[in-house]
N, CA and C atoms as a LAMMPS dump frame, in Angstrom:
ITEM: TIMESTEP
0
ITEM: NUMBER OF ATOMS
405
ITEM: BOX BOUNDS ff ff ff
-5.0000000000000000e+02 5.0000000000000000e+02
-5.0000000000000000e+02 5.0000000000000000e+02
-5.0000000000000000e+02 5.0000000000000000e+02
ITEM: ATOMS id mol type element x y z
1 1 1 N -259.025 118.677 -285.833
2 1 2 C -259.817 119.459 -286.755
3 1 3 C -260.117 120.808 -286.093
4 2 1 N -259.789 122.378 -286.836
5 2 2 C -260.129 123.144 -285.899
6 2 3 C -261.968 123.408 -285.932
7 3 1 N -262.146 124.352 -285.189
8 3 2 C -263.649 124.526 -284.843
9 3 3 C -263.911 125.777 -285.393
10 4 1 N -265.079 125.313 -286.075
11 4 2 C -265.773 126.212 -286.842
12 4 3 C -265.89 127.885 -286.277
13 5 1 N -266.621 128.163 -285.677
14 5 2 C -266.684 129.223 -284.11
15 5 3 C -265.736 129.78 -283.519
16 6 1 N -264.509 129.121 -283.375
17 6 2 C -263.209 129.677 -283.519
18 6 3 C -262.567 130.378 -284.19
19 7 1 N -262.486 129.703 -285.089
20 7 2 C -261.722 129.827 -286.523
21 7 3 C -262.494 130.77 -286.881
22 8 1 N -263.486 131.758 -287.144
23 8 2 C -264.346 132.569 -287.074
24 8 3 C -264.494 133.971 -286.784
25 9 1 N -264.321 133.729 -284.982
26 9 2 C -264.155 134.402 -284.442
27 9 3 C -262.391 134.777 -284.285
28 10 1 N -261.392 134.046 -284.395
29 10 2 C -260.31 134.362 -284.452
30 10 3 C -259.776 135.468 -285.941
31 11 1 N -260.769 135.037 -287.171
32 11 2 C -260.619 135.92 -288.352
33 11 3 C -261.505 136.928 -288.034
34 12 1 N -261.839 137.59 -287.282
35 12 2 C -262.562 138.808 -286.676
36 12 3 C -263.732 139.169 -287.152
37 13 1 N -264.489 137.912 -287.454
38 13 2 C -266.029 137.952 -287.383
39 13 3 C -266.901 138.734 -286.137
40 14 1 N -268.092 139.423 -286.361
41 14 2 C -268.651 140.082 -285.61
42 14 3 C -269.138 139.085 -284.807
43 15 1 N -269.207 138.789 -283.414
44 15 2 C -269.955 137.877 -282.779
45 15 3 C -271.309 137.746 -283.311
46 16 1 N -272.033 138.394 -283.17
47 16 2 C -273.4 138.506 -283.447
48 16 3 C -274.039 138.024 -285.026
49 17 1 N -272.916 137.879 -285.582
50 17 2 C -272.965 136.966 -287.453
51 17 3 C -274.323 136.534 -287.309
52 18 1 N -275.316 136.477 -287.866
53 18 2 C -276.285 135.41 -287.895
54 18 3 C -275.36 134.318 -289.23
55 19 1 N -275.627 133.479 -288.929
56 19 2 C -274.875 132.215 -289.568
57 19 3 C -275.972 130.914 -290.027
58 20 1 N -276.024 131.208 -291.248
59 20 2 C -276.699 130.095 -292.047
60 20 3 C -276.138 128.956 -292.21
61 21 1 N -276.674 128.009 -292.563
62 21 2 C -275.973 126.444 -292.548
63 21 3 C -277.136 125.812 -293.654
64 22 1 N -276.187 125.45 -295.224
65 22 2 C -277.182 124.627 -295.489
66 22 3 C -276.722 123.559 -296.124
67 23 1 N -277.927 122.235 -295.44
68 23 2 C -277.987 121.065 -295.942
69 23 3 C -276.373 120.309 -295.328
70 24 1 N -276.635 120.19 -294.411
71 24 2 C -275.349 120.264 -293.816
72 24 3 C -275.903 118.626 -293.338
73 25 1 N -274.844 117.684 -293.198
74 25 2 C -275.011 116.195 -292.921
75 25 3 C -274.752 116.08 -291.246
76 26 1 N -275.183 116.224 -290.456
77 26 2 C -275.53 115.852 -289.607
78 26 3 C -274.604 114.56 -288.681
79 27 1 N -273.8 114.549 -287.95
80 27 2 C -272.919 113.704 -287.892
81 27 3 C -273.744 112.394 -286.146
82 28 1 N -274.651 113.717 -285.314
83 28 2 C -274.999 113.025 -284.416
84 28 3 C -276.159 113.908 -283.362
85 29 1 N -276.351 113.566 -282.992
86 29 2 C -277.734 114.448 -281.483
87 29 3 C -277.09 113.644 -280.664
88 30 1 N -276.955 114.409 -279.295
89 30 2 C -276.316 114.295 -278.034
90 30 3 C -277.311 115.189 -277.029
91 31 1 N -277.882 114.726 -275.924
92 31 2 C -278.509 115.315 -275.326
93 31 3 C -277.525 115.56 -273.95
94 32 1 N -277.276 117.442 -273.788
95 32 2 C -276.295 117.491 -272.966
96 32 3 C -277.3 117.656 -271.908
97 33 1 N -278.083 118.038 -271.792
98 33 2 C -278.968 118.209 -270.324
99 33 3 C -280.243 117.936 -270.281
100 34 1 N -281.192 118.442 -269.347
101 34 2 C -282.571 118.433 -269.902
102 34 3 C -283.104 119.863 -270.809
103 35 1 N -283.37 119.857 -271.579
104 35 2 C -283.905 121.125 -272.803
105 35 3 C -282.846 122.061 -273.528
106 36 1 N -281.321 121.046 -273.633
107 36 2 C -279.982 121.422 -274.329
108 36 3 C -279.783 120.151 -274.96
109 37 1 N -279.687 120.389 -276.612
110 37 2 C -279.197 118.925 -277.412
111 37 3 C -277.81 119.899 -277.973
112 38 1 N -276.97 118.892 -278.66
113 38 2 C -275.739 119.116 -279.796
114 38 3 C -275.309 118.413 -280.027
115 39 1 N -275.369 118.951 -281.368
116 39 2 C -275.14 118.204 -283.16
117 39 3 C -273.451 118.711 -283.492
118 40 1 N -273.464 117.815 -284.288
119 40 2 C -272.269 118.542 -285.291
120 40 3 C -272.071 117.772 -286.862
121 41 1 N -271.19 118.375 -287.439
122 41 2 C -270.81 118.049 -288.694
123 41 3 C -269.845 118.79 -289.321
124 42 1 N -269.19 118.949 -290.12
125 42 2 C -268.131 119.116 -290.655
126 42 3 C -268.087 120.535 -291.802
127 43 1 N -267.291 121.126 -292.312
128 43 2 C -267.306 122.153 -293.181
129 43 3 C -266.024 122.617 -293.82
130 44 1 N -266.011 122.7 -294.671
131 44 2 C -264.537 123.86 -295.196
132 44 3 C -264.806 124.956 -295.324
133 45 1 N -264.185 125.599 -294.573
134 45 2 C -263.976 126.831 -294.378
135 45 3 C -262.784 127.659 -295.744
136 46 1 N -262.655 127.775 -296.789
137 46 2 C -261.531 128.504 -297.522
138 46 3 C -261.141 126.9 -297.656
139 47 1 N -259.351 126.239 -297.441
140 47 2 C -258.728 125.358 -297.197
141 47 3 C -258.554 124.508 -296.104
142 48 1 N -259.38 124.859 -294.991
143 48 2 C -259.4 124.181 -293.903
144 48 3 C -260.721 123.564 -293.088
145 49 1 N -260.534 122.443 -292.995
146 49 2 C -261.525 121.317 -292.678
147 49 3 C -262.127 121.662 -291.387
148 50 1 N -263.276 121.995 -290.713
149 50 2 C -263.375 122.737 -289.535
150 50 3 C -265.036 121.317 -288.908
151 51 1 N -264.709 121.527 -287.812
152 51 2 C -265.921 120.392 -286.963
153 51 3 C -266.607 121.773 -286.478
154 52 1 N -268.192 121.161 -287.123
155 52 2 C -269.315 122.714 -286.428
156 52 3 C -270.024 122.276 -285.148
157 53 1 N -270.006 123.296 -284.492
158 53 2 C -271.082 122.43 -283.215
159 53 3 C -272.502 123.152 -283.372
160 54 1 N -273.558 122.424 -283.023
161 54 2 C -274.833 123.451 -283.022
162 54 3 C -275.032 123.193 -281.539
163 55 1 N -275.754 123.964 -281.04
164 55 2 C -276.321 123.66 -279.854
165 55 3 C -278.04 124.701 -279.886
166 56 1 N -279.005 122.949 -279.362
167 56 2 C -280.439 123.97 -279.343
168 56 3 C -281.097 123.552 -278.298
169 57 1 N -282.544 123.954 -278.32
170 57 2 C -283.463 123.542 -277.22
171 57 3 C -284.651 122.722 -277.55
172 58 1 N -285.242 123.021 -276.978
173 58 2 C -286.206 121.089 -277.332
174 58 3 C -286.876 121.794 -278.015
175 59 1 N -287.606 123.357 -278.298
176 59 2 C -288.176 123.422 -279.336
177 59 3 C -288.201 122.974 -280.602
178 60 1 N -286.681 123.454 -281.137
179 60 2 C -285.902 123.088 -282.1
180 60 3 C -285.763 121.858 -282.231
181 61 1 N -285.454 120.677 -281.268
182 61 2 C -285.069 119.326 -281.706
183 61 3 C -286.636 118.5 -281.454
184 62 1 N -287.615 119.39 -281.21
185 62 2 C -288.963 118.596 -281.556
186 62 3 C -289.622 119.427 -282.934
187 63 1 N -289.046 120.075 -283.725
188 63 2 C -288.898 120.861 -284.758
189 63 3 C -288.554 119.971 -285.62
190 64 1 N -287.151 119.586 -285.43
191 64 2 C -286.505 118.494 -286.348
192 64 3 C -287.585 117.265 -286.303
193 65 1 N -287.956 116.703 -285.227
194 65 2 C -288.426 115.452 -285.349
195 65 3 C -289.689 115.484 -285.949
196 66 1 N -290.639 116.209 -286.075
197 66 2 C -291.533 116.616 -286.895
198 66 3 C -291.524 116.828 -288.369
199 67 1 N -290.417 116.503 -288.782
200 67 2 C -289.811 116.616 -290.265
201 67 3 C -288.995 115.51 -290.609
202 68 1 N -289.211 113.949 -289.962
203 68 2 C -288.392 113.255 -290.022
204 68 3 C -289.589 112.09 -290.119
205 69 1 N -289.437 110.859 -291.116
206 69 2 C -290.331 110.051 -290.994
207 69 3 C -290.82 109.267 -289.412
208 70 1 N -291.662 109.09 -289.04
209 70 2 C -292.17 108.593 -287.244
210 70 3 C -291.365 107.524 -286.797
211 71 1 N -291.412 106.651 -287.487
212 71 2 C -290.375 105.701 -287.012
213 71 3 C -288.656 106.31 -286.421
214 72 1 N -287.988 106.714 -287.526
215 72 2 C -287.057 107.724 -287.254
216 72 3 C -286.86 108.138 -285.946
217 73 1 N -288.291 109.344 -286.322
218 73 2 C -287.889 110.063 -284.888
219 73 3 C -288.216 109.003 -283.283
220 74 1 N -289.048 108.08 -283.431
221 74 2 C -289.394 107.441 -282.329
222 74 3 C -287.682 106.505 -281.927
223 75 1 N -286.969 106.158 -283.216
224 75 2 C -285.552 106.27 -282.818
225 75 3 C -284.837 106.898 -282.052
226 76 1 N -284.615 108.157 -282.479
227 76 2 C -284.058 109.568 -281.99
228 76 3 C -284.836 109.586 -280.454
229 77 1 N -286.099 109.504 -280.22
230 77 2 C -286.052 110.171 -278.72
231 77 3 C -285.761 108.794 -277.662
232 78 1 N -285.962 107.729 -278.062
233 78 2 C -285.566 106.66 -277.513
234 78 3 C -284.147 106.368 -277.318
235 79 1 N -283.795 106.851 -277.835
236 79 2 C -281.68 106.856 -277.816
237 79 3 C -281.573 107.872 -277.08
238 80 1 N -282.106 109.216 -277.136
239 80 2 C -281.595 110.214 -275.875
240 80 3 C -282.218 110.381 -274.886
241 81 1 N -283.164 109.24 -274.495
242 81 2 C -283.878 109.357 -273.512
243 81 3 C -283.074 108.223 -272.259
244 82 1 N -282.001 107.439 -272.874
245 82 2 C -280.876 106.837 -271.381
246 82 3 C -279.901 106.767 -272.238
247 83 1 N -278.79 106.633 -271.123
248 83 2 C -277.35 107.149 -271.744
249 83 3 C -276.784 106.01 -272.781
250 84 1 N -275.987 106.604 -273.432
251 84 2 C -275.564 107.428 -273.694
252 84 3 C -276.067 109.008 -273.659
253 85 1 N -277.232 108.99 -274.144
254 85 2 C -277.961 110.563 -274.542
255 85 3 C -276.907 110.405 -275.892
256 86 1 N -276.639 109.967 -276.28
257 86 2 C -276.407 110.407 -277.432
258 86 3 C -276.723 109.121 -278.781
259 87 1 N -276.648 110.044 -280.036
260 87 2 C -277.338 109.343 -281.423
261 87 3 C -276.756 108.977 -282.203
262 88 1 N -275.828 108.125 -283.081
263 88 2 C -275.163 108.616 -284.191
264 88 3 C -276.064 108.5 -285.439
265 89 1 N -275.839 109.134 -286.433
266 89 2 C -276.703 110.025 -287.568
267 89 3 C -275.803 109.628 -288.802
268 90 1 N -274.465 109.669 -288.689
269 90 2 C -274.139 109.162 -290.321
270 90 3 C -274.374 109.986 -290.907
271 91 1 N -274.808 111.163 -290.832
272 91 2 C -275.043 112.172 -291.683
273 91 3 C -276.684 112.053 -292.919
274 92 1 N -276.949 111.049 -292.339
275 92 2 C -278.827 110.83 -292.825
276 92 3 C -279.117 111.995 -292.537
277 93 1 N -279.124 112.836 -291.664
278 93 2 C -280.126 114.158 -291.358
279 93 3 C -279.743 115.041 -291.916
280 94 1 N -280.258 115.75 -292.864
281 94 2 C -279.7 116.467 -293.397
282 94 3 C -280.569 118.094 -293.416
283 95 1 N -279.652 119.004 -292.438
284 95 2 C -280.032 120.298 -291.613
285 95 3 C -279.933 121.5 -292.551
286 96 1 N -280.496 122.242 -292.243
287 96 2 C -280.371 123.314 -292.836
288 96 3 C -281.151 124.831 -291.985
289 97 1 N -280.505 125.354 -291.212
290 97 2 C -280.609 126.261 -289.929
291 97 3 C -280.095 127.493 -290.121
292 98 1 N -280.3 128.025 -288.99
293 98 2 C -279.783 129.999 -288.968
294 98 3 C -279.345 130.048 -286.948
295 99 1 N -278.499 130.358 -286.625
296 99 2 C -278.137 130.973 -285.119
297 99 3 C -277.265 131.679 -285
298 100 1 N -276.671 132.259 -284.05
299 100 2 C -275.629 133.146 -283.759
300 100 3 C -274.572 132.073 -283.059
301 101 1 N -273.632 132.649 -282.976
302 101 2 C -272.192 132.072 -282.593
303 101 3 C -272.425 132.241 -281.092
304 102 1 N -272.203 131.319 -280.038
305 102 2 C -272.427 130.529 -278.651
306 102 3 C -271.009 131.264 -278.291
307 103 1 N -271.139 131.123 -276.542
308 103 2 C -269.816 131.269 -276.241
309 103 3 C -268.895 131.059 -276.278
310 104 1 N -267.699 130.967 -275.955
311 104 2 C -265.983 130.369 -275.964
312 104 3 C -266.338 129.074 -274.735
313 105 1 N -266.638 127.905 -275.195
314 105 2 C -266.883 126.86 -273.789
315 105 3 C -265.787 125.945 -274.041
316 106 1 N -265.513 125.823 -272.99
317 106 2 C -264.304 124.594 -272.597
318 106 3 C -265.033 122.983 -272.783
319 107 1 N -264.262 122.73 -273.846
320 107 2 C -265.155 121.364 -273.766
321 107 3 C -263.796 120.375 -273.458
322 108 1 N -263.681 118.899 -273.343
323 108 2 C -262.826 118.176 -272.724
324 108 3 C -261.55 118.172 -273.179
325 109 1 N -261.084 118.699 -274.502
326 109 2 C -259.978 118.702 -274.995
327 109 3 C -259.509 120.049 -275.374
328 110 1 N -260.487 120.889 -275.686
329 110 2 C -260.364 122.081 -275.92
330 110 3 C -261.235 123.469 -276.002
331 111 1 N -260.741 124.853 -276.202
332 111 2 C -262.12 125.556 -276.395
333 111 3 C -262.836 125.454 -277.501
334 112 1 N -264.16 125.519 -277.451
335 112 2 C -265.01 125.91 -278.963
336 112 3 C -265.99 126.66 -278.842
337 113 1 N -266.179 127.189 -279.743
338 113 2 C -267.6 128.254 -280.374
339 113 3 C -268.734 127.22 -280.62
340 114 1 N -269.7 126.809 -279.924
341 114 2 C -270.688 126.801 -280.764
342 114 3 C -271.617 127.563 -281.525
343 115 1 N -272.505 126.876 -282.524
344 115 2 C -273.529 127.762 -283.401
345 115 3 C -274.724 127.66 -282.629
346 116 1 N -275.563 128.86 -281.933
347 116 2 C -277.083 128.426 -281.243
348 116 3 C -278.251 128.318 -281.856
349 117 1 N -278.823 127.576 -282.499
350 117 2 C -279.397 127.371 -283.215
351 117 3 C -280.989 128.283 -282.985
352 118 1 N -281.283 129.486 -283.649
353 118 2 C -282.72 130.088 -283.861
354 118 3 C -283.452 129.536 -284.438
355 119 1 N -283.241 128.666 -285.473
356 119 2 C -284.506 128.692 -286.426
357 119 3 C -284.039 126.743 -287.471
358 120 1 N -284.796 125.827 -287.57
359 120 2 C -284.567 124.929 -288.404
360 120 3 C -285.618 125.291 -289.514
361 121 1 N -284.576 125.603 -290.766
362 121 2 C -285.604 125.869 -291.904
363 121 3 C -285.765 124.728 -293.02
364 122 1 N -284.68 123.431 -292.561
365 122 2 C -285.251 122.347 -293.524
366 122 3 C -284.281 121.373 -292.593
367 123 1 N -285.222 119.931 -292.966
368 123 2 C -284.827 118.642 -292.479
369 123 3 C -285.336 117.927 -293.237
370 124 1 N -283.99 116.897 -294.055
371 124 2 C -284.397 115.748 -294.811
372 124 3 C -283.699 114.311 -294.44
373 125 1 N -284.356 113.711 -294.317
374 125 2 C -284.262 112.031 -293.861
375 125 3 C -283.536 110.893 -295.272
376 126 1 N -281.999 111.072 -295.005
377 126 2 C -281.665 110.261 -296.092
378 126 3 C -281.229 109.047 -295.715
379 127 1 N -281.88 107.707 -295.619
380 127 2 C -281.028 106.513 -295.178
381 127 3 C -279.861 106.256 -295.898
382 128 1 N -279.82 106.134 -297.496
383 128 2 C -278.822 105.745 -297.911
384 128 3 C -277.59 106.618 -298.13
385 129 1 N -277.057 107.674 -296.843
386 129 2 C -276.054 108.111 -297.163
387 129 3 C -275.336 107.419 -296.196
388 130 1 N -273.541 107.644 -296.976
389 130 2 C -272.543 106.777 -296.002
390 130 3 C -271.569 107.847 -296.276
391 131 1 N -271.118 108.518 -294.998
392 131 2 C -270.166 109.301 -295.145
393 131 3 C -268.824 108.769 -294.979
394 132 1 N -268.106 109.547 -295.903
395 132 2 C -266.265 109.048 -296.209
396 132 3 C -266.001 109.479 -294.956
397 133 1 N -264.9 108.284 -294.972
398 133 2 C -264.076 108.858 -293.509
399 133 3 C -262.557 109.252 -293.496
400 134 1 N -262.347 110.21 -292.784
401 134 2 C -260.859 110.725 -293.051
402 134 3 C -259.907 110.035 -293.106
403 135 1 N -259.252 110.442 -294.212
404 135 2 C -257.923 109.84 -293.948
405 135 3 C -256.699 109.82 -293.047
């Protein structure tokens, strides 16, 4: 799947884009360090299917959890608090944010752009979604 941030920046987007995202399904929280989480989820871009990355700081992902029923979130910090560090989400969370485009980072298979997340301007808690899976 190519990457959102890429694909982006390769069509000669201004780095500096502020980049909205809405209501976007949420695929997982991964805690890469201490006060660095990342999410992702999916998008079409024109005709092409693109994987988004966000990447934020604990402001932001104690932002989210404050907008998520208690139980929930007492989920969420209990899963990234030993490893894995990471969550899967199913796309229940459903985001809706603003950041600028992250650097060119080498991640294990390839490069990507992430999105840095400034601002969460909505979070909704859907249990009963089940996302399709590719064919």
């Amino acid at each position: 799947m190519a990457d959102y941030g890429m694909t982006i920046l390769k069509a000669g987007v201004d780095e500096n884009l502020l980049v909205f995202t809405y209501e976007h399904y949420w695929q997982d929280i991964v805690r890469v360090e201490d006060g660095l989480y990342t999410s992702s989820t999916t998008t079409m871009l024109g005709d092409i299917e693109c994987l988004v990355s966000f990447d934020y700081n604990e402001t932001i992902f104690h932002n989210i959890l404050e907008r998520v029923p208690r139980d929930y979130a007492t989920v969420l910090q209990e899963s990234l608090r030993r490893q894995p560090y990471r969550v899967e989400l199913g796309g229940k969370l459903i985001v809706t944010s603003s950041g600028r485009l992250g650097p060119i980072t080498q991640g294990q298979y390839e490069q990507f752009v992430p999105i840095i997340l400034d601002e969460i301007t909505g979070v909704r808690y859907d249990p009963s979604v089940v996302l399709k899976r590719r064919e």
